[in-house]
ZAVO-950398 format. One line per field, with one value per atom (N, C-alpha, C): atom name; residue number from 1; x negated, y, z negated; residue in one letter. Coordinates in steps of 0.1 Angstrom, whole numbers, plus 5000, padded with zeros to 4 digits. Example, Ala and Ser with C-alpha at 12.3 -4.5 7.8 and 13.67 -1.06 7.14 Angstrom:
<recs>
atom: (N  CA  C  N  CA  C)
n: (1  1  1  2  2  2)
X: (4868  4877  4868  4872  4863  4871)
Y: (4943  4955  4967  4978  4989  5000)
Z: (4922  4922  4922  4929  4929  4921)
res: (A  A  A  S  S  S)
</recs>
This chain:
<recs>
atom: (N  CA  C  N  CA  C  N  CA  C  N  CA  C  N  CA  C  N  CA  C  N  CA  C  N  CA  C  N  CA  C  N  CA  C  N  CA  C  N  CA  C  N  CA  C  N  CA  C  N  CA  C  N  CA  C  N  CA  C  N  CA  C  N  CA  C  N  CA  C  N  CA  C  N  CA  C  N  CA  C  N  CA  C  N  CA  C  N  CA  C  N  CA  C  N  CA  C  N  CA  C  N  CA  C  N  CA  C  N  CA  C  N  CA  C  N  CA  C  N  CA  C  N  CA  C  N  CA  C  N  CA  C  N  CA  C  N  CA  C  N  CA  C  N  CA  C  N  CA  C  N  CA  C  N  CA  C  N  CA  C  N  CA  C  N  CA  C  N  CA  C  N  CA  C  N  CA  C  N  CA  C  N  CA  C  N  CA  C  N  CA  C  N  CA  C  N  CA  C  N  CA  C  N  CA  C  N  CA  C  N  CA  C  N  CA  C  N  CA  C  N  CA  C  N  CA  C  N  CA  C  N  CA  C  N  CA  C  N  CA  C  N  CA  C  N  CA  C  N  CA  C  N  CA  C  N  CA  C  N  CA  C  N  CA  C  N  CA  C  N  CA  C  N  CA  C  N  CA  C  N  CA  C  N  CA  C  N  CA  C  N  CA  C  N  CA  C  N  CA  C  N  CA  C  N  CA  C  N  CA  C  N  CA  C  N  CA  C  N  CA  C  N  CA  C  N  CA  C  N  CA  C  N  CA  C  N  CA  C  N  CA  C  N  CA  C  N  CA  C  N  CA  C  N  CA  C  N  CA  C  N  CA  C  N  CA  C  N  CA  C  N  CA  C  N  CA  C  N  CA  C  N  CA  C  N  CA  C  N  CA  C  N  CA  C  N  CA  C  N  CA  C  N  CA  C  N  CA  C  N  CA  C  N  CA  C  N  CA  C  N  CA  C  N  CA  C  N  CA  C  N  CA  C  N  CA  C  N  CA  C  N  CA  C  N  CA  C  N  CA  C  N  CA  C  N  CA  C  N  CA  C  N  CA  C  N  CA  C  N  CA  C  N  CA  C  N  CA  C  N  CA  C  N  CA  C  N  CA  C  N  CA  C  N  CA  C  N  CA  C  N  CA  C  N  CA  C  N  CA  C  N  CA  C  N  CA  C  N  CA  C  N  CA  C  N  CA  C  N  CA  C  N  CA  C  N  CA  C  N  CA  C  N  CA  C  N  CA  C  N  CA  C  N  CA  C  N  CA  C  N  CA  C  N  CA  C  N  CA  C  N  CA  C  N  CA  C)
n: (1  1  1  2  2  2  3  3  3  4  4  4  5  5  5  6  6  6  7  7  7  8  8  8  9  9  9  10  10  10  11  11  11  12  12  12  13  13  13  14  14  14  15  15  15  16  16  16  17  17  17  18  18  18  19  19  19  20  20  20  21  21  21  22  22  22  23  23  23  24  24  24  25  25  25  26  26  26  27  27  27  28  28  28  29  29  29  30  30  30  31  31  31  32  32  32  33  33  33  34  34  34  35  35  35  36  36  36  37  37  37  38  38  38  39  39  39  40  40  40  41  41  41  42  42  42  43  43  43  44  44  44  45  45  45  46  46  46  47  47  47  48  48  48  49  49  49  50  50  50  51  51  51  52  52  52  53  53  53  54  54  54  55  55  55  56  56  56  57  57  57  58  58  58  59  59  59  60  60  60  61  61  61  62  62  62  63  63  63  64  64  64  65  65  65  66  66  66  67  67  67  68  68  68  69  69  69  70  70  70  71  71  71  72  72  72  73  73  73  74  74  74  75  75  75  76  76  76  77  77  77  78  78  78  79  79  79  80  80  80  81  81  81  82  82  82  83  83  83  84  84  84  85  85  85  86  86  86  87  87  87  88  88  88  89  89  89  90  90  90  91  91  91  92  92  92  93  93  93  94  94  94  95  95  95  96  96  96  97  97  97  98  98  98  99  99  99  100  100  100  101  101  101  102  102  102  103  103  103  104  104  104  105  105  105  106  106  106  107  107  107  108  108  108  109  109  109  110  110  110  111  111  111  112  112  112  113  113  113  114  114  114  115  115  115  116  116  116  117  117  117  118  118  118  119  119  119  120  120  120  121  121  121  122  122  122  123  123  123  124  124  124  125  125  125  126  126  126  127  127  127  128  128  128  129  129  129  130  130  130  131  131  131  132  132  132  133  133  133  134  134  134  135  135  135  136  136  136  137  137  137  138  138  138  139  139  139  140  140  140  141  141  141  142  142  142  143  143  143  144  144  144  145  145  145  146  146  146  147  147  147  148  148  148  149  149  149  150  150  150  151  151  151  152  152  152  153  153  153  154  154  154  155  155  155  156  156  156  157  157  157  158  158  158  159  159  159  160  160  160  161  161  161  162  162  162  163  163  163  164  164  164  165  165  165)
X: (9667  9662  9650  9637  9626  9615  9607  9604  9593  9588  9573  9564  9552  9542  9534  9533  9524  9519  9528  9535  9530  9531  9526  9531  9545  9546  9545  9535  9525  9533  9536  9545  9537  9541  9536  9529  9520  9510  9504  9501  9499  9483  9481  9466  9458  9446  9430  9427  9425  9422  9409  9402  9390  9393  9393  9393  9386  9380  9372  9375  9376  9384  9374  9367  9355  9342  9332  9319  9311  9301  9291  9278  9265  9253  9255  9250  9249  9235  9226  9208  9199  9194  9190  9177  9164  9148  9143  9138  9131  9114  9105  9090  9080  9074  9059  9054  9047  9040  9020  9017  9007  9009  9022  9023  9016  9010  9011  8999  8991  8984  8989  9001  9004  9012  9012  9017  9008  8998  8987  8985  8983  8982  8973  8979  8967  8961  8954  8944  8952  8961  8965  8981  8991  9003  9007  9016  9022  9026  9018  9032  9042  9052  9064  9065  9070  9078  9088  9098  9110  9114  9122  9128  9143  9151  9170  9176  9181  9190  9206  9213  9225  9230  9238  9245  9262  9268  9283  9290  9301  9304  9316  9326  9342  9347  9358  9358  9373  9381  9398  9401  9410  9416  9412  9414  9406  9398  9392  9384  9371  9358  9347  9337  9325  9320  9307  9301  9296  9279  9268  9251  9245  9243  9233  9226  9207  9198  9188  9185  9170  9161  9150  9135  9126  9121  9105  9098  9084  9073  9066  9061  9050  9038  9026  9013  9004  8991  8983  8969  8961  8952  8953  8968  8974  8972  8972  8968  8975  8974  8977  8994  8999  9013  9019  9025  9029  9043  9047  9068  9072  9080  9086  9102  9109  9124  9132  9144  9152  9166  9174  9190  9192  9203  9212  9229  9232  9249  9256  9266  9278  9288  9300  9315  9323  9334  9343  9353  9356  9359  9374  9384  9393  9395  9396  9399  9412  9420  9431  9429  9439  9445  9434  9424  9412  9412  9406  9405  9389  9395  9385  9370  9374  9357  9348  9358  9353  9351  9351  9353  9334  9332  9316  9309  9306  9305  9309  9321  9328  9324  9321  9314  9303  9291  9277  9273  9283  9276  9286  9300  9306  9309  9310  9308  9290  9280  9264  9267  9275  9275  9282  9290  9299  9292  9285  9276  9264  9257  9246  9243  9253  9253  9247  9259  9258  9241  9239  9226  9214  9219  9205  9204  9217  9216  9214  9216  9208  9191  9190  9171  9171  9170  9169  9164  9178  9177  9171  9169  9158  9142  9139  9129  9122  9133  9133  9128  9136  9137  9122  9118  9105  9091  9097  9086  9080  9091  9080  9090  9089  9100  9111  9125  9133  9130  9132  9134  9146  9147  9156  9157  9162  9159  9164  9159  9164  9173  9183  9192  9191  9204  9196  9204  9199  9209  9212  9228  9232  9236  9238  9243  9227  9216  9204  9204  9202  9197  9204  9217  9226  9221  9221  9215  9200  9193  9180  9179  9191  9196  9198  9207  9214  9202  9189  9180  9176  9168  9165  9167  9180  9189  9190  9191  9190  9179  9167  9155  9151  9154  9153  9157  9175  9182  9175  9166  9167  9154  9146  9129  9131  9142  9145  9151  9157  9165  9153  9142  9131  9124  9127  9117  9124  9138  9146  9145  9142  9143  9132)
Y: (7947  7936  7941  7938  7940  7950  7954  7965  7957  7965  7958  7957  7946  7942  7950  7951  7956  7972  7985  7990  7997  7987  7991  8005  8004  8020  8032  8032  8045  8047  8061  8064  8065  8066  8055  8068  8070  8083  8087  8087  8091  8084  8071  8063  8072  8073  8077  8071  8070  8066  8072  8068  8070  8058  8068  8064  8066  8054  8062  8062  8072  8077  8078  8072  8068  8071  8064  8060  8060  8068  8068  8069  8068  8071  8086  8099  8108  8113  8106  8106  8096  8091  8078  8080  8080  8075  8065  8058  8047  8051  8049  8053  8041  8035  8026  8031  8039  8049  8039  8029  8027  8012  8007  7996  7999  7982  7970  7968  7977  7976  7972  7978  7977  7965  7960  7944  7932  7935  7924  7924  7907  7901  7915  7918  7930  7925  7929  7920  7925  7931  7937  7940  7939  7940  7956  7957  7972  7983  7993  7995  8008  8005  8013  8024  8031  8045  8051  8054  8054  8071  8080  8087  8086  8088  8092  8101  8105  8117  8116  8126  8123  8142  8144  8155  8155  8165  8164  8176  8179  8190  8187  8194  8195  8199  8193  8195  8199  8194  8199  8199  8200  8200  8186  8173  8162  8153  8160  8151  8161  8149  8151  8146  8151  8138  8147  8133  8126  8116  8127  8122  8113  8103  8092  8094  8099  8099  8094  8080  8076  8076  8081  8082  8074  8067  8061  8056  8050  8043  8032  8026  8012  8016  8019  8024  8014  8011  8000  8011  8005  8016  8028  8032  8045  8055  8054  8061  8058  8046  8038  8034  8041  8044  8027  8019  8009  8014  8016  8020  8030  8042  8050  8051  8056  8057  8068  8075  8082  8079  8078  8074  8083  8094  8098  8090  8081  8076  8079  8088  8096  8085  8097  8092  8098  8101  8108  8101  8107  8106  8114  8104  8111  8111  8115  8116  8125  8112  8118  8112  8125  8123  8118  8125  8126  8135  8135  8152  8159  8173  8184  8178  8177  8173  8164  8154  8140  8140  8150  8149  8143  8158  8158  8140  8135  8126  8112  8111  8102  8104  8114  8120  8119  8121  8124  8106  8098  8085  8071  8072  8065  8065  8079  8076  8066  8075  8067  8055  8052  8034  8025  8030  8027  8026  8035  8039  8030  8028  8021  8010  8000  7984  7985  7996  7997  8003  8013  8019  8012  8000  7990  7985  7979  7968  7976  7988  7999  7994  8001  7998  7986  7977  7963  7956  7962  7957  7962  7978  7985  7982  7977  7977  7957  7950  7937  7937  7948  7953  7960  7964  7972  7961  7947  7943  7934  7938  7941  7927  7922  7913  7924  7921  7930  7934  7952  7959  7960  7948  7950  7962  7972  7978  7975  7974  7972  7981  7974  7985  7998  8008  8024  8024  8028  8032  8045  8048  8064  8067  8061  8072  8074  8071  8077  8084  8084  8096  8107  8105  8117  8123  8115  8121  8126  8123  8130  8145  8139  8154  8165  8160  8169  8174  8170  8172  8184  8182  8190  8202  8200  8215  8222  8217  8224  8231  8223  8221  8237  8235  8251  8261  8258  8271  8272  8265  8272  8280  8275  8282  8295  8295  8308  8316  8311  8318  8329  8317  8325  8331  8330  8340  8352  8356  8370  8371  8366  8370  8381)
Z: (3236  3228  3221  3222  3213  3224  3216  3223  3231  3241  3251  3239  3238  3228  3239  3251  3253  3254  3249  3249  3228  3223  3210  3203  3206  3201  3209  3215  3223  3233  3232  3244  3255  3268  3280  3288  3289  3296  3285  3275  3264  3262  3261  3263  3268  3260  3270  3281  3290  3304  3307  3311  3322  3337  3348  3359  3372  3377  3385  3400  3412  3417  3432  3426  3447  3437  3445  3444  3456  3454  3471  3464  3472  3474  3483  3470  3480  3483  3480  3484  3482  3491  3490  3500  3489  3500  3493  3502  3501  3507  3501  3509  3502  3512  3515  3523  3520  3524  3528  3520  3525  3533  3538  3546  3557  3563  3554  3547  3539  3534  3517  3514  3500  3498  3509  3515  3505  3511  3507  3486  3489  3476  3464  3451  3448  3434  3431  3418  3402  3404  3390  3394  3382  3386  3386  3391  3396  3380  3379  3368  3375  3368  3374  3367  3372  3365  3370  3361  3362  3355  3362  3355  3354  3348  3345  3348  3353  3350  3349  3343  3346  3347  3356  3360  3359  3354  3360  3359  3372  3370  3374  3366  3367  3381  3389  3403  3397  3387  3384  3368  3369  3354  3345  3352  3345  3353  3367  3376  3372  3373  3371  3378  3389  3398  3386  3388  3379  3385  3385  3395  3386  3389  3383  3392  3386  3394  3394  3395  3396  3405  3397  3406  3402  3408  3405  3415  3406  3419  3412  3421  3414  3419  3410  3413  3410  3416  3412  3409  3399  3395  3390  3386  3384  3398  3407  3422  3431  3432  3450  3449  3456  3453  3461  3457  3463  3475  3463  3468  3456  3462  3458  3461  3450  3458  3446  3455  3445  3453  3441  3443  3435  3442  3438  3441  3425  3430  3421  3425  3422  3420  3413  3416  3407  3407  3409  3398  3383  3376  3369  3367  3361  3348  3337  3325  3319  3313  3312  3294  3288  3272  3263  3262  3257  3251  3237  3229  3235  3235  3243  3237  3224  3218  3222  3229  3235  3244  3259  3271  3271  3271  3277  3270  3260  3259  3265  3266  3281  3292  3292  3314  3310  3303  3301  3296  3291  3282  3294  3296  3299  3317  3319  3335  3345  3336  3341  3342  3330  3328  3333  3337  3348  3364  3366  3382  3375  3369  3368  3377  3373  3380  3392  3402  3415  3420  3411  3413  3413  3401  3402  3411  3418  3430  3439  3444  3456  3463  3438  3443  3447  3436  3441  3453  3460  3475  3486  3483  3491  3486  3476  3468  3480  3476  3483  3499  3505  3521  3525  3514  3521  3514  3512  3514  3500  3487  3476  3467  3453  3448  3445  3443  3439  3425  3426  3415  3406  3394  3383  3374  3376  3362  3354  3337  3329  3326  3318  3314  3304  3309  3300  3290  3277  3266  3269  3277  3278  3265  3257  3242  3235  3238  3232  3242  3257  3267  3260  3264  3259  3243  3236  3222  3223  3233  3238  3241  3251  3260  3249  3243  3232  3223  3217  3209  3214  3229  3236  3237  3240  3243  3229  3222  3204  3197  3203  3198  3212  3220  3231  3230  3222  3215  3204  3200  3183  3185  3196  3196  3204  3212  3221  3208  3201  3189  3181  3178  3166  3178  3190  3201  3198  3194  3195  3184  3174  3156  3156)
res: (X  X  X  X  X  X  X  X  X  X  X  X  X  X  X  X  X  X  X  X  X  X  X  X  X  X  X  X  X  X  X  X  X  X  X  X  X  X  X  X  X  X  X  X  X  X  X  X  X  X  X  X  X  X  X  X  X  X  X  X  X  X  X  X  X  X  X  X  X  X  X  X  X  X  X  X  X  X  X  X  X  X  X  X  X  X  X  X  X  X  X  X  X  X  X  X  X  X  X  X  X  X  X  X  X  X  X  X  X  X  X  X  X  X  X  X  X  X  X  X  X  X  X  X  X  X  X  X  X  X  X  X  X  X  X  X  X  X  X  X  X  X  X  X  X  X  X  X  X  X  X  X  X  X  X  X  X  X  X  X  X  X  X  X  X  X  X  X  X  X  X  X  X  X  X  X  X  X  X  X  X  X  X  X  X  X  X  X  X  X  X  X  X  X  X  X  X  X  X  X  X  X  X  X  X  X  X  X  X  X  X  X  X  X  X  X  X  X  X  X  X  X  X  X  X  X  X  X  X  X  X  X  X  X  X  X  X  X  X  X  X  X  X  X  X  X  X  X  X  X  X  X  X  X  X  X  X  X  X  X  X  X  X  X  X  X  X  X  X  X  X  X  X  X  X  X  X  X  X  X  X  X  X  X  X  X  X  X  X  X  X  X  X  X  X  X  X  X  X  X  X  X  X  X  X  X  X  X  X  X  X  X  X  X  X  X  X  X  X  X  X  X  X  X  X  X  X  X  X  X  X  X  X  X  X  X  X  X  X  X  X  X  X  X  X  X  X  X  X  X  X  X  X  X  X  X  X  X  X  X  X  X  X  X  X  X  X  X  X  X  X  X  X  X  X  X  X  X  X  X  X  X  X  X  X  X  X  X  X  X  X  X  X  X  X  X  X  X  X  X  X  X  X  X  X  X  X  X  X  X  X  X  X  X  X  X  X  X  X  X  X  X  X  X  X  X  X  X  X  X  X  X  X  X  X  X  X  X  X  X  X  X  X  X  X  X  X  X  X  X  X  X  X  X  X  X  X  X  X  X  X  X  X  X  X  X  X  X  X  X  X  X  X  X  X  X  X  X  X  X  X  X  X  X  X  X  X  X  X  X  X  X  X  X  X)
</recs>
């Protein structure tokens, strides 16, 4: 009779897929280092600092695990360390029927984004557990990191380049 609407023509394995294939915390510290002193009420608010990272490395033909790594601390006076923590959370990424040009952009912009959520609610909750209000982080724009990333690494080849000229 009429063909599947859902189906659209597109022969059936054929669709881009990204899938993800298990999810863990593979490093995880939490440090209050000056409890219960960093406890008590403090006369100025915390400021934070935050670093990003993203890592990934081909484990198969279209599986990729895939490190979302955040680091940071809340310092009062720029010194007095309140709480520190680093999450490294992974996962395991399949990409199928994607053009070669697009991979690294889907694993480097679309896998982080995907691990994020979970990685916020980590800190959060360790951030709440040791004492302090929960740590929201705001959300990251991975297609500027990535386009950071990429500056970088260009901006390194091209000065290593006039280093051999």
């Amino acid at each position: 009779m009429a063909d599947n609407p859902a189906n659209n023509g597109a022969q059936e394995g054929t669709m881009p897929s990204l899938n993800a294939l298990a999810q863990y915390c593979k490093d995880f510290s939490f440090e209050n280092p000056n409890a219960p002193r960093s406890l008590q009420p403090q006369n100025e608010g915390p400021q934070i600092n935050l670093q990003v990272n993203v890592n990934a490395k081909q484990l198969a033909e279209a599986d990729f695990e895939v490190d979302l790594t955040l680091e940071g601390d809340a310092k009062v006076g720029g010194k007095d360390v309140l709480f520190a923590f680093e999450l490294t959370y992974s996962g395991v990424f399949r990409v199928q029927n994607i053009p070669q040009d697009q991979i690294h952009p889907v694993v480097m912009i679309e896998c982080p984004r995907l691990l994020f959520p979970f990685a916020r609610q980590i800190v959060a909750e360790a951030v709440r557990n040791g004492g302090f209000p929960p740590l929201y982080i705001d959300p990251i724009d991975f297609v500027a990191l990535y386009r950071q990333r990429a500056a970088e690494v260009q901006a390194a080849q091209g000065s290593s380049g006039q280093i051999l000229s």
